[in-house]
C-alpha positions as CSV (number, residue, x, y, z in Angstrom):
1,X,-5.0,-8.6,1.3
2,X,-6.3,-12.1,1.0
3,X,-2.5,-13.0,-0.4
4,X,-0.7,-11.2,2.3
5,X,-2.5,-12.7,5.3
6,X,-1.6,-16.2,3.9
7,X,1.8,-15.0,3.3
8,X,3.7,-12.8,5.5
9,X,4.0,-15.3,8.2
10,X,6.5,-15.7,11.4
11,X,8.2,-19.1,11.0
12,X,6.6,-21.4,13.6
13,X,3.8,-19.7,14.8
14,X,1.3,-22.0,16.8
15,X,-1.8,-20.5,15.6
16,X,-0.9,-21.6,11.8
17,X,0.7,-24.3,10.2
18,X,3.8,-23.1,11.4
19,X,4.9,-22.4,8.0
20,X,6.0,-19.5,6.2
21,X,5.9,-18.3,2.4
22,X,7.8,-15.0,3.2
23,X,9.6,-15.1,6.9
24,X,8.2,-11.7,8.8
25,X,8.9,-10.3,11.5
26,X,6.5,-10.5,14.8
27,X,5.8,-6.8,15.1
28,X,4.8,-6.8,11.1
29,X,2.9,-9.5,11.3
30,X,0.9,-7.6,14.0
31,X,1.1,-4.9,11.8
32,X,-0.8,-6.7,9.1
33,X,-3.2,-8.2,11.2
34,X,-4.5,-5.0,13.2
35,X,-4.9,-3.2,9.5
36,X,-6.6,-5.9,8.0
37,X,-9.3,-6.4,10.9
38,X,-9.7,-2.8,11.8
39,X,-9.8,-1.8,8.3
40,X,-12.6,-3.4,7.5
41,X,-14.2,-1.5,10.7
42,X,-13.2,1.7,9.1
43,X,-14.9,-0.1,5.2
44,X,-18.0,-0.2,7.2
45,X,-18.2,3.2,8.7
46,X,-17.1,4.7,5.7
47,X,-19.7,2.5,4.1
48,X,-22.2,4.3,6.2
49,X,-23.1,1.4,8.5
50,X,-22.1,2.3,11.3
51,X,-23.8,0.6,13.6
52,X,-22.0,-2.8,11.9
53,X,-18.5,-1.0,12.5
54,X,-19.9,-0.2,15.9
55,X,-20.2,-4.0,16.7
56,X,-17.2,-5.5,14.7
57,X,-15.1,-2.7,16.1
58,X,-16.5,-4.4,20.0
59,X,-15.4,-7.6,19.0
60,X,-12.2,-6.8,17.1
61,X,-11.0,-5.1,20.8
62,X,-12.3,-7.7,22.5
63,X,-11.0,-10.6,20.4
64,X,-7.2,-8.3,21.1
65,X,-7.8,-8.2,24.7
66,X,-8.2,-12.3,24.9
67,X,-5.3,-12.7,22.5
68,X,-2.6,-11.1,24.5
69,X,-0.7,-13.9,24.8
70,X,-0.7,-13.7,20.6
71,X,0.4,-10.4,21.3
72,X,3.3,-11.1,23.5
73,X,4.5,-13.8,21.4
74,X,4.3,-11.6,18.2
75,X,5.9,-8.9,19.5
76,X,9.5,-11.3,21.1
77,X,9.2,-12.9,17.6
């Protein structure tokens, strides 16, 4: 996952470098961001600590609700 994330990027984006190994698309991108950071909620619940997926699942919806301008900009990319 590690390799994807570093990867799969949208050429320019202003929250990286700006650079991109493989060009992707802005809904993709999205894509692989959402299941890498609410699959690790779902690791922990199915890990049986679920008061951890609880918390990270709070912050992950939180951390989405501030980034709607990522959002936007992902999704017209």
């Amino acid at each position: 996952m590690g390799w994807a994330w570093g990867s799969f990027a949208v050429p320019d984006d202003p929250s990286r470098s700006g650079k991109s190994d493989i060009h992707t698309p802005g809904p993709v991108r999205l894509l692989l961001e959402l299941t890498v950071l609410f699959g690790a909620v779902a690791a922990l619940n199915f890990a049986g600590l679920r008061r951890a997926a609880r918390r990270l699942l709070v912050i992950m919806v939180g951390y989405q609700v501030l980034a709607h301008d990522r959002i936007g900009w992902l999704l017209s990319h």
